[in-house]
C-alpha positions in Angstrom: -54.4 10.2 -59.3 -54.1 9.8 -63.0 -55.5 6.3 -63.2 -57.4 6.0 -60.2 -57.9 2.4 -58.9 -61.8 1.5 -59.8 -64.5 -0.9 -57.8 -67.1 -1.8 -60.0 -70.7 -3.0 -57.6 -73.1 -4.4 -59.6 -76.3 -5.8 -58.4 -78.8 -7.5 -60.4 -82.3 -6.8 -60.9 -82.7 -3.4 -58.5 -85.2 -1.6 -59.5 -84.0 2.1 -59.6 -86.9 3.9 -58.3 -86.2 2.9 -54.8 -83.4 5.1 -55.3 -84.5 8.7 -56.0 -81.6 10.5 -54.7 -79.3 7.2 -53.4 -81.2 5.2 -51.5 -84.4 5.8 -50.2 -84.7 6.8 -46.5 -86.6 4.0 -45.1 -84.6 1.4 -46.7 -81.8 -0.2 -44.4 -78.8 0.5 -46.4 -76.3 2.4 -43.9 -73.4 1.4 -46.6 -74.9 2.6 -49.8 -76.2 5.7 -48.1 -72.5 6.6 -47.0 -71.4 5.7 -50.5 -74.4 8.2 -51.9 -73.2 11.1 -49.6 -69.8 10.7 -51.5 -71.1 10.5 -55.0 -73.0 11.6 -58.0 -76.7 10.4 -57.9 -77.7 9.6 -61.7 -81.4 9.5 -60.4 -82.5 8.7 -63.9 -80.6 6.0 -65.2 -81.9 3.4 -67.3 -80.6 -0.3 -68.3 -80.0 -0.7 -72.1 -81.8 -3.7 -71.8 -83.9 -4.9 -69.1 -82.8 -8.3 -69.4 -79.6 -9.9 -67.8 -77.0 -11.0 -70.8 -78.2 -7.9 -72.7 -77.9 -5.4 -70.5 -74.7 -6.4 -69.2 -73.1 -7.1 -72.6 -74.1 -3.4 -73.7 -72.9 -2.1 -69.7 -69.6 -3.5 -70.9 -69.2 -2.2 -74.1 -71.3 0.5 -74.3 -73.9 -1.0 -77.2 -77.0 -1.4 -77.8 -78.2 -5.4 -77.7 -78.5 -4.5 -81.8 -75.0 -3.9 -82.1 -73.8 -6.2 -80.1 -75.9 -9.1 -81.1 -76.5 -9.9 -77.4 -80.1 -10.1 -77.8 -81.0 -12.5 -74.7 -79.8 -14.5 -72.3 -78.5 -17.3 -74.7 -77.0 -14.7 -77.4 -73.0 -15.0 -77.5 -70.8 -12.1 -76.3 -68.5 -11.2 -79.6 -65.2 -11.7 -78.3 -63.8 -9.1 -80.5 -66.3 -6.2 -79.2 -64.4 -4.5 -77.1 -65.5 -4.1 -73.2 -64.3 -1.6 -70.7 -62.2 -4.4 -69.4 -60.4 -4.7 -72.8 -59.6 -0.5 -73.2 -58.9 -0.3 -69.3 -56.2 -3.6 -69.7 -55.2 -1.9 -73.0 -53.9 1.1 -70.8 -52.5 -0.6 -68.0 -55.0 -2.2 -65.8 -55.1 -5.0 -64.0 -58.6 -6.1 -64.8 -60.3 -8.7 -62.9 -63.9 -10.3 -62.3 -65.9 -11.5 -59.0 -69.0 -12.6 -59.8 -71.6 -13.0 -62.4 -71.8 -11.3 -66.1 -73.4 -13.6 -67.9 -71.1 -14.3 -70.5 -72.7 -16.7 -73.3 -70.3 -18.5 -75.7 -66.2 -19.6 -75.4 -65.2 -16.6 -74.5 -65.7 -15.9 -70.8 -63.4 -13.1 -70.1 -63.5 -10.5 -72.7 -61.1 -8.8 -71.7 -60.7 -9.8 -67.5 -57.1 -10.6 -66.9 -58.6 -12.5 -64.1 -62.3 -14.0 -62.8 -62.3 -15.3 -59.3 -65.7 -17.2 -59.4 -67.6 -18.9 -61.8 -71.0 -17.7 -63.1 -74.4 -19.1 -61.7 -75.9 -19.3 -64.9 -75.3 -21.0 -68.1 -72.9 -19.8 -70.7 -74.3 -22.0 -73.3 -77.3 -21.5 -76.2 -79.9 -23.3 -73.9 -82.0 -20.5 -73.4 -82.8 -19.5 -76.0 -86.7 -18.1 -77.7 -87.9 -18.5 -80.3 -89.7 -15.9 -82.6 -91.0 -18.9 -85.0 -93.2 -20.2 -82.3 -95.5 -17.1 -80.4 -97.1 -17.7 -77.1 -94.8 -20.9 -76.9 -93.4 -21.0 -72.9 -90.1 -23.2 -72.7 -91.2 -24.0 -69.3 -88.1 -25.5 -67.5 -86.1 -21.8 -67.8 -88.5 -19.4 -68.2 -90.1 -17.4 -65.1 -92.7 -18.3 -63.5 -94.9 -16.6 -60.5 -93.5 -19.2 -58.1 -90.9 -17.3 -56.9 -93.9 -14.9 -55.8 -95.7 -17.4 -54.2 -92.6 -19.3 -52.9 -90.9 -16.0 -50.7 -90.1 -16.1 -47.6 -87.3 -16.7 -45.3 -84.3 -19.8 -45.8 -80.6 -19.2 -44.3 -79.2 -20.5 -47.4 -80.2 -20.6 -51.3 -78.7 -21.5 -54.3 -78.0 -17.3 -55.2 -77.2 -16.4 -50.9 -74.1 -19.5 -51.7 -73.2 -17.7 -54.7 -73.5 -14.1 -53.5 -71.5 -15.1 -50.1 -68.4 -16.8 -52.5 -68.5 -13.7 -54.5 -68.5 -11.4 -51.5 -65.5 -13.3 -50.1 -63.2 -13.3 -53.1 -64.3 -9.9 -54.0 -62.6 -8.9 -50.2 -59.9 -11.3 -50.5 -59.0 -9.7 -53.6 -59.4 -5.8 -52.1 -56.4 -7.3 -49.3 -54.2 -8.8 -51.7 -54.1 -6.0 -53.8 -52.8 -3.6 -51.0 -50.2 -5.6 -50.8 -48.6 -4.1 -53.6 -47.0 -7.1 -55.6 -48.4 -5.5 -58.7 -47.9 -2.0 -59.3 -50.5 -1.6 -62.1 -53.7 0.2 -61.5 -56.4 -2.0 -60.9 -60.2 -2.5 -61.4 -61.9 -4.7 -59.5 -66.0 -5.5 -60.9 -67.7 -7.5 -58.2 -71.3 -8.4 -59.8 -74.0 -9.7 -57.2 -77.2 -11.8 -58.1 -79.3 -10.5 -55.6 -81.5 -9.0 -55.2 -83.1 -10.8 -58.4 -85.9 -13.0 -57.7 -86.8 -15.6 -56.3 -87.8 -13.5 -53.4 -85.9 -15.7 -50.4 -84.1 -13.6 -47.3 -81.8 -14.5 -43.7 -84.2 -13.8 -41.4 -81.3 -11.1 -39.8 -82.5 -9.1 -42.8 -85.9 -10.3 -43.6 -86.6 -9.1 -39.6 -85.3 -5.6 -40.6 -88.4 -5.0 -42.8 -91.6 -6.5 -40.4 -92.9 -2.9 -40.1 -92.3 -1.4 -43.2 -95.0 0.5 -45.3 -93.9 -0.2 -47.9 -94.9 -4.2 -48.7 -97.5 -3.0 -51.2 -97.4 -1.8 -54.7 -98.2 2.2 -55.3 -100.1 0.9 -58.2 -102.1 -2.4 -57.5 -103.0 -5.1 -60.3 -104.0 -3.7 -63.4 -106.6 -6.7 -65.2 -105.2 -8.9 -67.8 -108.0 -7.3 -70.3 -106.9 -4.1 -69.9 -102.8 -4.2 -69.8 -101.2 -2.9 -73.0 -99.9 -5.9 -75.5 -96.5 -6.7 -74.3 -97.8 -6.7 -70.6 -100.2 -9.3 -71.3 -97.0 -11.3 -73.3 -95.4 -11.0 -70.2 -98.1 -12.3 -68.2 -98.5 -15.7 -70.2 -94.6 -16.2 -70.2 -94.6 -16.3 -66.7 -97.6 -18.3 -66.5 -99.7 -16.2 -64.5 -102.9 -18.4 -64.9 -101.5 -21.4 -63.0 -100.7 -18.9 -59.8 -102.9 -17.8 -57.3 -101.0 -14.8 -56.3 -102.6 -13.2 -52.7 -102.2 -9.9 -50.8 -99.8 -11.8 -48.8 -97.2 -13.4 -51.4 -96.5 -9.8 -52.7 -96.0 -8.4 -49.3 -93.5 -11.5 -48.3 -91.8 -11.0 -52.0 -91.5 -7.3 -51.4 -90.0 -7.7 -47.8 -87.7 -10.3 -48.9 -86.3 -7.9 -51.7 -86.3 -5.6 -49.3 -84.1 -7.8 -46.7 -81.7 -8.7 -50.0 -81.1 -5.4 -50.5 -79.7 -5.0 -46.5 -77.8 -8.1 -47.3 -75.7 -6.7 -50.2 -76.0 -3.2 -48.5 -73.9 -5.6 -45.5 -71.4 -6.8 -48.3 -70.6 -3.5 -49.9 -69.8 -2.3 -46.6 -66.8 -4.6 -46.3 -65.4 -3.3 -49.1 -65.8 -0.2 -48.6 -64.4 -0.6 -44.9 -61.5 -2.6 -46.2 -60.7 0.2 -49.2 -60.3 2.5 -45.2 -58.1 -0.2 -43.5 -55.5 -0.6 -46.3 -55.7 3.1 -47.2 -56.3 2.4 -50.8 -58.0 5.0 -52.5 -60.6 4.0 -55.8 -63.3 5.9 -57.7 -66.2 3.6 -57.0 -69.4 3.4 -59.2 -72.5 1.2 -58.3 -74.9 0.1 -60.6 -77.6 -2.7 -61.3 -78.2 -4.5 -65.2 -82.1 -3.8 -64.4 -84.7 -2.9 -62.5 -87.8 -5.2 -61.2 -91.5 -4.7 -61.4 -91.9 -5.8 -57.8 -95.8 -6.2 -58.8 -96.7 -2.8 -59.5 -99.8 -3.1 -62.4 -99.6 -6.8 -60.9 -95.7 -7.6 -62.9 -93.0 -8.9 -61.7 -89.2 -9.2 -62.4 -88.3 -7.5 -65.6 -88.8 -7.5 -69.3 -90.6 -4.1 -69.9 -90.2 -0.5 -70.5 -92.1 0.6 -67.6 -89.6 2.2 -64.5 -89.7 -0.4 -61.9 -88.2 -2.6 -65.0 -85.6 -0.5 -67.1 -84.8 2.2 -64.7 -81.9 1.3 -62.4 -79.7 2.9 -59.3 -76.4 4.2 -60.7 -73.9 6.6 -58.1 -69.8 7.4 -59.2 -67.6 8.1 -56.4 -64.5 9.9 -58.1 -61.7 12.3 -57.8 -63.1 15.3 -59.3 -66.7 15.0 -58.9 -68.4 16.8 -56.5 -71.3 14.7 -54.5 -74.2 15.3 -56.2 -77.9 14.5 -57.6 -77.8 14.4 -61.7 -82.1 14.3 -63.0 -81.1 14.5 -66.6 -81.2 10.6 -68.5 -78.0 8.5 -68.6 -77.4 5.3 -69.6 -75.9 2.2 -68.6 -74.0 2.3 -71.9 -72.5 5.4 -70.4 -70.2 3.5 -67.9 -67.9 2.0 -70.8 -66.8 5.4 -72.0 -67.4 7.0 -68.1 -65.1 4.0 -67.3 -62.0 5.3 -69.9 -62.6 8.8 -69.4 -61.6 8.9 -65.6 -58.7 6.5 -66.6 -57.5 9.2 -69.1 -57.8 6.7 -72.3 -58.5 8.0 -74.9 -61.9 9.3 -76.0 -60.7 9.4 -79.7 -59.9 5.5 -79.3 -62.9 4.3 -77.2 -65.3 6.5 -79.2 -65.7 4.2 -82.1 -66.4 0.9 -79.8 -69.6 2.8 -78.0 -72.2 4.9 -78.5 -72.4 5.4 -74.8 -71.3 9.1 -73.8 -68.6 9.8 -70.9 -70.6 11.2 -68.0 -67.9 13.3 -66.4 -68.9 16.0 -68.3 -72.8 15.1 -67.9 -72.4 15.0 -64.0 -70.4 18.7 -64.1 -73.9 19.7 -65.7 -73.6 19.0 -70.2 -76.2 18.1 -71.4 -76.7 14.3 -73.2 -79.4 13.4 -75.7 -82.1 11.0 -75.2 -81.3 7.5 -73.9 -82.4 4.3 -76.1 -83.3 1.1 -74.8 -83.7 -2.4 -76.7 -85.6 -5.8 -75.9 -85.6 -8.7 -78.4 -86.3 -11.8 -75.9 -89.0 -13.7 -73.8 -92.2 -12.2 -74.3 -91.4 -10.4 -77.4 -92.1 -11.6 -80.9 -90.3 -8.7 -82.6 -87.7 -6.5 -81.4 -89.3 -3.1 -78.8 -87.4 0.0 -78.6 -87.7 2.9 -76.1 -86.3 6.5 -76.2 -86.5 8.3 -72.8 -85.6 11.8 -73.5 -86.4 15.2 -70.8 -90.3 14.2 -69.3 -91.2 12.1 -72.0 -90.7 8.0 -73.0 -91.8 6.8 -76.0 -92.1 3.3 -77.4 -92.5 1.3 -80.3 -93.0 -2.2 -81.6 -93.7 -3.5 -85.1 -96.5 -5.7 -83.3 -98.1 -3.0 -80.9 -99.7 0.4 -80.5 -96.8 3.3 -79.7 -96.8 4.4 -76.1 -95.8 8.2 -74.7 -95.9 8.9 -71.1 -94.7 12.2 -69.6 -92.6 10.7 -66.3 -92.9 14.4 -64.9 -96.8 14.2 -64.4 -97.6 10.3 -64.7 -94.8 8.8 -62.8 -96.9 5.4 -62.9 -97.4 5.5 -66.5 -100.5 4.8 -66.3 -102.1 7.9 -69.7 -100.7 7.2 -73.2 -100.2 10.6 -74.5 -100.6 8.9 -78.2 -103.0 10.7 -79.7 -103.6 13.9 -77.3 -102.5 17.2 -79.2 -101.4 18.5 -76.5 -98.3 16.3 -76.6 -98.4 15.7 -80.4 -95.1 18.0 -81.0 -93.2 15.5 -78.5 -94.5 12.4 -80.2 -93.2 13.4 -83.6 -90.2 14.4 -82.5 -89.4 11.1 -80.8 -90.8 8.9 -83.3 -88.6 11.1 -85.7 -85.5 9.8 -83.5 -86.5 6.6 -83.4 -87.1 6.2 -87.2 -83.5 7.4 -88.1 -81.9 5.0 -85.0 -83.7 2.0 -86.2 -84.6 -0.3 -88.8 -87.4 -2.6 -87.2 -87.6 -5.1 -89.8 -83.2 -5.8 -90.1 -83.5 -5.4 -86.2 -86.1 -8.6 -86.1 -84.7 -10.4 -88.9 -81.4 -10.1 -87.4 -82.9 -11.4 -83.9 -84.8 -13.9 -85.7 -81.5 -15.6 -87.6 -79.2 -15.3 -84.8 -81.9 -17.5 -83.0 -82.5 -20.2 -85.6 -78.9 -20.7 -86.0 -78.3 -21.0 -81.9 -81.0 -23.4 -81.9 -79.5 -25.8 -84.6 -76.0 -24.9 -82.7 -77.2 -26.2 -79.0 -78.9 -29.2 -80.6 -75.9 -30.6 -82.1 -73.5 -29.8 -79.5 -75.7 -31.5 -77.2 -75.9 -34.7 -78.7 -73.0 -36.8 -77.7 -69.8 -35.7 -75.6 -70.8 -31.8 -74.1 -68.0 -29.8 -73.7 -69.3 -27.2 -71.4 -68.2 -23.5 -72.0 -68.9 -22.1 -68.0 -65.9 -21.0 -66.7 -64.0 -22.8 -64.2 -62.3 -21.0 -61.6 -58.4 -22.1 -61.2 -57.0 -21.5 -58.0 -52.9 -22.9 -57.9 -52.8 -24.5 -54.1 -49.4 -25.0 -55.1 -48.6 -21.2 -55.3 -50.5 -20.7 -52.1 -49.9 -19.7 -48.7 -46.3 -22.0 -48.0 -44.5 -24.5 -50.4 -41.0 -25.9 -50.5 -40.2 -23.9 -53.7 -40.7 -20.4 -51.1 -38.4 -18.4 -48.4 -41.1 -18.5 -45.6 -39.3 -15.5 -44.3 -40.7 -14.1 -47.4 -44.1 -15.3 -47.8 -44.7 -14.1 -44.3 -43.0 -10.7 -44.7 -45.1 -10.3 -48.4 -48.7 -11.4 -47.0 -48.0 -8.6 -44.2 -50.2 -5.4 -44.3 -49.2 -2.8 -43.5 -45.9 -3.9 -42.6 -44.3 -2.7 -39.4 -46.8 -1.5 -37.4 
């Protein structure tokens, strides 16, 4: 296939550790583990941001949240950055959306001919920090440990009723398009919110997990006192002090993430059964926007460096690529170009739009240098950067000691290397890359504008008549199933496949 069909399956919040070569054996995900037999394993992938709106604007378009000004969860999407879904369209695609991105601002396409849902959360500047007032918690959006102390089991939640709409005209989609009425290549992204907290499973799936070993974290709760700086920021935006977290809320949170996973795992298995039934073929790539602490050093959700947080689970299903596990560090900025590169567009033309690197090549064993990562939001008062480059991560923040962990022999990061000659070679060289990739002060004074000038934005659009920017799904009952202005001979002979069997 010269432009091979593409399913995008994006999750949210997974945290990528649980998959060390596709999914871990004890976790109940017969779908993903069939997908993983067919696919190339990036073992060590890591989000560009280990945020939502971040790292999804930079999946897309294959930048860094510096570049593309995406900086938090209320930061607009440029709408003339360029996405995959703009060079794939570009070429021929039909592009089209089920499911969340995040989109902040007018624009909620950027370059999807089509979105099938609406996003569950808001497009607008409501959520946004501010670096003019530290230790300040905006209390009715940020986290908070009640999603800990609040897990369980419920047969229906506000992300299960988005998740199951997605699910539904994700599949819809999959049947119509074997129908042939457009002969255009296609990519399909279907973006899930689970498994992102809070921490609520069907008992069908939470049931899966009651004997499971693993409901604890491999490294318990570290003391406020003695976490590093940004931990402790983390901490008192989540305001930890007014939770009582016990032994038994992290088990029940774990097992409930657990269960989500089985629940998606239950989805993707539709689509990959109904791909079989209508004999379409597609490369397929899975991937989440970020990973989740799941308690480990007592954090939750996401916001940090450490694994459980920026590293995710990413696997490509293509022609061409052998099954396979890849060790070396990729990048979720990698799927743009990756993304082009198996639709044969041109590198030449995508290659100004992304610093992300095609991984084709790095799955058939090139080499790619180290892998950057970015935060600028809640719980940071300037701009932190992160390199992750052979064993080693390294990072830095204008308002904190530097870190350096070798992942090789302190998989926990639990020994900053700062400091011990024995490592002193690596740390220079890393700090070396990091002082020609960045400018710390433009980075915060860049984070720092865009945010004062989104907060005078919101206010005034707020006051008086609020013309929302979420998107609003359109679907044309009129063009639907049977009307006057249609042959029904027709409409029943066109909604047929396969015909005449």
């Amino acid at each position: 296939m010269s432009q091979p069909n593409i399913l995008i399956l994006m999750v949210d919040q997974l945290n990528g550790t649980l998959f060390p070569d596709g999914p871990a054996d004890w976790l109940h995900l017969p779908n993903l583990k069939r997908l993983a037999a067919r696919s190339v394993r990036f073992t060590n992938s890591y989000t560009a941001s280990p945020l939502c709106a971040p790292g999804r604007a930079s999946f897309m378009s294959g930048e860094l949240p510096s570049v593309t000004g995406v900086y938090d969860n209320a930061a607009e999407f440029p709408s003339d950055l360029p996405t995959y879904a703009h060079h794939l369209r570009r070429a021929g695609y039909h592009t089209c959306l089920s499911g969340k991105m995040h989109f902040v601002g007018p624009d909620q396409m950027h370059g999807f001919e089509e979105r099938l849902t609406t996003d569950i959360y808001p497009a607008d500047f409501g959520w946004t920090p501010d670096y003019r007032k530290p230790g300040e918690r905006i209390d009715w959006w940020y986290h908070n440990m009640g999603s800990v102390t609040g897990s369980g089991v419920a047969e229906i939640t506000n992300q299960m009723e988005y998740d199951d709409e997605v699910a539904h005209c994700a599949s819809a989609k999959l049947y119509d398009l074997a129908r042939g009425k457009d002969e255009r290549p296609w990519c399909l992204t279907v973006s899930f919110t689970h498994p992102h907290d809070p921490y609520v499973a069907r008992r069908k799936f939470w049931d899966m997990y009651e004997d499971c070993e693993h409901l604890e974290p491999e490294v318990g709760a570290i003391p406020y006192e003695a976490q590093d700086a940004h931990s402790k920021r983390i901490f008192d935006a989540n305001d930890w002090r007014s939770f009582d977290i016990t032994r038994e809320d992290i088990r029940r949170s774990r097992r409930a993430y657990f269960a989500n996973l089985s629940y998606l795992d239950e989805k993707i298995g539709q689509f990959l059964d109904i791909l079989e039934e209508t004999r379409q073929e597609a490369a397929i790539l899975f991937v989440s926007d970020h990973g989740d602490m799941l308690g480990e050093r007592g954090l939750w959700f996401k916001m940090t460096f450490y694994e459980g947080s920026a590293r995710v689970p990413m696997m490509l299903c293509a022609p061409g690529l052998e099954p396979r596990r890849v060790a070396q560090p990729v990048s979720t900025i990698d799927v743009c170009p990756t993304l082009c590169d198996l639709a044969g567009v041109s590198m030449a033309e995508v290659a100004p739009w992304t610093a992300g690197e095609s991984l084709l090549p790095v799955a058939n064993g090139a080499e790619r240098g180290a892998v950057a990562m970015e935060y600028a939001a809640e719980a940071s008062y300037a701009p932190l950067v992160a390199l992750r480059e052979g064993r080693y991560k390294y990072t830095r923040c204008t308002l904190d000691p530097e870190q350096l962990f070798d992942l090789d022999d302190d998989p926990h990061e639990l020994v900053n290397l700062v400091g011990d000659p024995a490592h002193g070679e690596a740390l220079e060289s890393l700090r070396a890359k990091a002082d020609a990739r960045w400018d710390l002060e433009r980075f915060d004074g860049d984070v720092r504008k865009s945010q004062a000038r989104r907060w005078v934005v919101y206010e005034a659009l707020r006051n008086g008549a609020y013309f929302p920017w979420d998107y609003q799904p359109l679907q044309r009952a009129s063009d639907r199933f049977m009307r006057n202005h249609m042959d029904l001979n027709e409409v029943e002979e066109r909604a047929r496949f396969p015909r005449g069997e």
